[in-house]
C-alpha positions as CSV (number, residue, x, y, z in Angstrom):
1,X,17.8,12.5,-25.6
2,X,14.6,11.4,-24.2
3,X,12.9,14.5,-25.8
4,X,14.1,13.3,-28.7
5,X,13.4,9.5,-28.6
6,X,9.5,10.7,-27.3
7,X,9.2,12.7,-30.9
8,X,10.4,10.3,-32.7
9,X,7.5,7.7,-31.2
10,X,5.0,10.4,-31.4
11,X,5.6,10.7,-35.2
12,X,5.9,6.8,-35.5
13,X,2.0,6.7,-34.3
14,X,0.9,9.1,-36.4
15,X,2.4,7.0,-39.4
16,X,1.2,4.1,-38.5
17,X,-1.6,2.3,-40.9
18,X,-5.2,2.6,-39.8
19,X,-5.4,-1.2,-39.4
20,X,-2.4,-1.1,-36.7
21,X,-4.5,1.5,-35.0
22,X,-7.6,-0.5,-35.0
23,X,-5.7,-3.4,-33.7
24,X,-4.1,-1.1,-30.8
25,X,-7.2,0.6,-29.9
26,X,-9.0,-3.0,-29.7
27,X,-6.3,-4.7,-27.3
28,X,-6.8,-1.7,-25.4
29,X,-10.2,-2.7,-24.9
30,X,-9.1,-6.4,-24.2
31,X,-6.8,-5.1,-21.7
32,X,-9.4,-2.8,-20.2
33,X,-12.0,-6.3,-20.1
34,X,-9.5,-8.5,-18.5
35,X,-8.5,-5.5,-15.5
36,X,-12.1,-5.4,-14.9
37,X,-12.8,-9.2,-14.7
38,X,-10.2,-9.5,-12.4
39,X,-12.0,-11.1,-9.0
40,X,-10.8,-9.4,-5.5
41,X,-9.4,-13.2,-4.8
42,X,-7.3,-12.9,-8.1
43,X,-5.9,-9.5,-7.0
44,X,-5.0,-11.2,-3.8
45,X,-2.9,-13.7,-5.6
46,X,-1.1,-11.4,-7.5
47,X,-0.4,-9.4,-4.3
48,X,0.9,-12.4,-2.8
49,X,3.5,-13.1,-5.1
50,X,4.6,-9.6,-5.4
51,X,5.2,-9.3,-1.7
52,X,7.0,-12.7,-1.5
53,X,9.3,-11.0,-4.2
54,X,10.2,-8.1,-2.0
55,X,10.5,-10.0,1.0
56,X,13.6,-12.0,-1.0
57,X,14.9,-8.5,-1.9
58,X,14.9,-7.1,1.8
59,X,16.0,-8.1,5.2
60,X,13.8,-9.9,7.1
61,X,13.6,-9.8,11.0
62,X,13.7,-13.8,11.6
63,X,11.5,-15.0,14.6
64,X,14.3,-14.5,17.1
65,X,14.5,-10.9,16.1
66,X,13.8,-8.2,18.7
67,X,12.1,-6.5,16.4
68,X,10.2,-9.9,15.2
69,X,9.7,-10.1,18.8
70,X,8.1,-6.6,19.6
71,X,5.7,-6.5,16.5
72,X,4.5,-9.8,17.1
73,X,3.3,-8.8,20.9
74,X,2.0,-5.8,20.0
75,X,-0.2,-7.5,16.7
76,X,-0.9,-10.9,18.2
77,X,-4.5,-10.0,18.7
78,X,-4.9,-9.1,15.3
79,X,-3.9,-11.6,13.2
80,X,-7.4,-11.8,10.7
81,X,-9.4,-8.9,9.9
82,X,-12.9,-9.1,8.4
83,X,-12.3,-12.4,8.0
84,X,-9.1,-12.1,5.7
85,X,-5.9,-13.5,7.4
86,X,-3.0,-10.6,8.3
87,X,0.6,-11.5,8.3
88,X,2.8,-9.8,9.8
89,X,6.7,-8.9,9.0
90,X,9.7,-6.5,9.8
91,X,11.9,-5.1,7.0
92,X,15.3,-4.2,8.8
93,X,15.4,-0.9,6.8
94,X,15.7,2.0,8.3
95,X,13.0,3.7,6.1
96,X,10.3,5.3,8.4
97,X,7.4,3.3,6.3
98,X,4.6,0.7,6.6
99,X,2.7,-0.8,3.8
100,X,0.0,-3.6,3.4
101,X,-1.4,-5.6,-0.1
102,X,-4.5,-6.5,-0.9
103,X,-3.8,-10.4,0.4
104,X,-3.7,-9.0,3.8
105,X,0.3,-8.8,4.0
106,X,1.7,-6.2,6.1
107,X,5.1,-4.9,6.1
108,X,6.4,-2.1,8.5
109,X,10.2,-1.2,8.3
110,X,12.7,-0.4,11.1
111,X,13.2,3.0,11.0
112,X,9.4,3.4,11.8
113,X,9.8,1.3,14.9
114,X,12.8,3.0,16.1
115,X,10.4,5.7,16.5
116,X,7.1,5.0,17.6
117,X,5.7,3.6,20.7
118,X,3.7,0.6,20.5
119,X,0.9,2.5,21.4
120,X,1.7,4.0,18.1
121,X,2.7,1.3,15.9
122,X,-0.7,-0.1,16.3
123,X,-2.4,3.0,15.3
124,X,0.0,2.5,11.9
125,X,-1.0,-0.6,11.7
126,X,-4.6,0.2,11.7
127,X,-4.1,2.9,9.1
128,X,-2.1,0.1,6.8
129,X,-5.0,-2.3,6.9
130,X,-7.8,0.5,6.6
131,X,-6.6,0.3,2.9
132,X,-6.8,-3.2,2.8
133,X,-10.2,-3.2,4.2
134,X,-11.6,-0.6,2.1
135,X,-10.1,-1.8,-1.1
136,X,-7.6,0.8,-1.3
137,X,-4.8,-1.7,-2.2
138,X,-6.8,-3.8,-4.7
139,X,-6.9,-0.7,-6.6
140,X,-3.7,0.5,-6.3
141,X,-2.7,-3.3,-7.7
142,X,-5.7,-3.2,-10.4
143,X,-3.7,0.3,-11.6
144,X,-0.4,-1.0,-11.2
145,X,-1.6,-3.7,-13.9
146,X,-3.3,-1.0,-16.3
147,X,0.6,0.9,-16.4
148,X,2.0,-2.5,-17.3
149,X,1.6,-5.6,-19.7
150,X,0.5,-8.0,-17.0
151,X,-2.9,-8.2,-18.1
152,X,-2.2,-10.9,-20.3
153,X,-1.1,-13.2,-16.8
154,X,-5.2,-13.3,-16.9
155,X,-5.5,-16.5,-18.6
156,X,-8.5,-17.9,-20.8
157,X,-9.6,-21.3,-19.0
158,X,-11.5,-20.3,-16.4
159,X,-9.8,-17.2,-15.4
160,X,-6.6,-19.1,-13.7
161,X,-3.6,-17.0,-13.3
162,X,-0.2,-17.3,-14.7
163,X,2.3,-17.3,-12.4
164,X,4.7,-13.9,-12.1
165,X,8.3,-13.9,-12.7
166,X,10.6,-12.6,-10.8
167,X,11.4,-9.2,-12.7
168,X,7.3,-9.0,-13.0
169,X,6.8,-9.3,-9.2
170,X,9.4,-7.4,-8.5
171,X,8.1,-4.4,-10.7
172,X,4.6,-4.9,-9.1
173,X,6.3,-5.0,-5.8
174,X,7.7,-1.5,-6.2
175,X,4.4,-0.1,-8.1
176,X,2.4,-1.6,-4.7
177,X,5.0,0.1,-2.3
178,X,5.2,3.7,-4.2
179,X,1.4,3.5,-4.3
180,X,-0.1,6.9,-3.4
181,X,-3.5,7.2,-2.2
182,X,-6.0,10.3,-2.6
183,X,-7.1,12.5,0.0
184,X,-10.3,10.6,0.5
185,X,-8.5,7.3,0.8
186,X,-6.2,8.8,2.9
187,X,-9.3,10.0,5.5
188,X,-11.0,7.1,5.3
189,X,-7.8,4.8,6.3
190,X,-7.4,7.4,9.6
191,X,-10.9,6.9,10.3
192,X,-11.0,3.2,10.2
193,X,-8.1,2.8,12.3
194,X,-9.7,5.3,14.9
195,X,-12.8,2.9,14.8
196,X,-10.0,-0.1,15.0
197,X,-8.3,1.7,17.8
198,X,-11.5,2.7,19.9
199,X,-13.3,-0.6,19.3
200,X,-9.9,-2.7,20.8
201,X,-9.5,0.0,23.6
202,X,-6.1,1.5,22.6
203,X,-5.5,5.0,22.7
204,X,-6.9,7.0,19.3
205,X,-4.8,9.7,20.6
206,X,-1.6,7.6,19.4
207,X,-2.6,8.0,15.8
208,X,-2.3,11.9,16.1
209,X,0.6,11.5,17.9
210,X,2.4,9.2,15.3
211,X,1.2,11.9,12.7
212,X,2.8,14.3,14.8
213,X,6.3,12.9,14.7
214,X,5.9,12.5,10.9
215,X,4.9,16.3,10.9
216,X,8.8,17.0,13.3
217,X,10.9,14.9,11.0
218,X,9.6,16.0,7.7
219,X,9.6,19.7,8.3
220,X,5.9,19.7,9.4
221,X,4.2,18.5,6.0
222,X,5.1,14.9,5.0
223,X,7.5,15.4,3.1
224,X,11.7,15.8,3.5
225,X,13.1,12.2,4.0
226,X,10.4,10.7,5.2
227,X,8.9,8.4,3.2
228,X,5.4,8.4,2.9
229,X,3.2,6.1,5.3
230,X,0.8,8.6,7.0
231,X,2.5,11.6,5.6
232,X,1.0,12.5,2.1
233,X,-1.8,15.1,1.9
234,X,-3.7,16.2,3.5
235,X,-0.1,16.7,5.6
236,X,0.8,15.3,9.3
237,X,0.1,18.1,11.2
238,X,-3.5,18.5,10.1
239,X,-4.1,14.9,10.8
240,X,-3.2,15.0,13.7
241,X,-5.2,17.9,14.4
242,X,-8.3,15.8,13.0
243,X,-8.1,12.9,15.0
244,X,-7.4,15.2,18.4
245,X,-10.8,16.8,17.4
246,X,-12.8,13.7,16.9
247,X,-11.2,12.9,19.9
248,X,-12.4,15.6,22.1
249,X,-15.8,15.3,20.5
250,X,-15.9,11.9,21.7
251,X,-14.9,12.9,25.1
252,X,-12.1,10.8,24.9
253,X,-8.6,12.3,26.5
């Protein structure tokens, strides 16, 4: 049915009048102006409410939560980065995950701190807000905005912002937390949280390590059950590998 339905629109474009193609082709530059005038702070905004969204759809850990609790001790050093304020919650899911937006929210589930040390979840941590710092996340939002018809939120007077409804944050939401990253984004987020980790004096070594119990859990390449936080390519295992060298080259055991 879907095959059918997706011929049925292909042939529908090709009938349509040269003037409704003009008009579709010149939105699409509209759409393509607006995405690009979009200012980092703007992104940020958007970001915002699509967390606040999916923090209404999952379970908190309140601030009595031992889980509240532990991630708290182990971030309360690091609660701004660069200048940009980092807030910090626990999704009582039992998803081995961690995420962060471009407003410098970051979200790390259960599952993953049933099974990492702290020494560990830091290391995460650093990896989640490498992609913050280096613009991974505005991206990701600025692409999650192209696949959708948000870009009319961007509104004429003075580039203010409608705000999102629900069903619009939530979808954002769910683009921002199935966002994959490339290879090089990937690399560059492991290095900047071995430069995080080595600058703060906590062990780099616990960011090959936390690879490495991706690598046992997912068959030894990221994939399985385990959703991906550090596990997409390249896979665990070779992280891992990666940081233990820089490690060694660093004289650092």
């Amino acid at each position: 049915m879907k095959t059918k339905a997706y011929i049925l629109a292909g042939g529908l474009l090709l009938a349509a009048p040269a003037t409704s193609q003009a008009q579709s082709v010149g939105q699409a530059v509209m759409d393509g102006i607006a995405l690009a005038t979009l200012s980092d702070a703007q992104i940020a905004q958007l970001s915002q409410q699509a967390v606040a969204q999916m923090d209404a759809q999952n379970p908190v850990a309140g601030p009595g939560d031992p889980y509240a609790t532990r991630l708290n001790r182990i971030v309360g050093r690091h609660r701004s980065m660069n200048g940009m304020p980092i807030n910090y919650k626990v999704y009582k899911v039992k998803d081995v995950n961690a995420f962060a937006t471009a407003d410098g929210s970051v979200r790390v589930f259960q599952g993953l701190m049933d099974i990492m040390t702290d020494a560990e979840l830091i290391a995460v941590i650093g990896h989640e807000i490498g992609h913050v710092v280096n613009k991974d996340t505005r991206d990701a939002m600025k692409s999650a905005l192209k696949r959708s018809a948000f870009l009319n939120l961007v509104g004429s007077g003075g580039g203010t912002l409608a705000a999102l409804t629900r069903s619009q944050a939530a979808a954002l939401g769910n683009a921002l937390y199935g966002a994959n990253f490339s290879r090089k984004q990937e690399t560059e987020a492991d290095d900047y949280s071995y430069g995080f980790l080595k600058r703060n004096r906590y062990s780099v070594l616990a960011l090959a390590s936390s690879f490495e119990k991706l690598a046992s859990l997912s068959g030894g390449s990221g994939g399985g059950r385990v959703t991906e936080v550090l596990s997409s390519h390249p896979d665990s295992q070779r992280r891992a590998q990666r940081i233990r060298d820089r490690a060694k080259r660093d004289r650092i055991r």
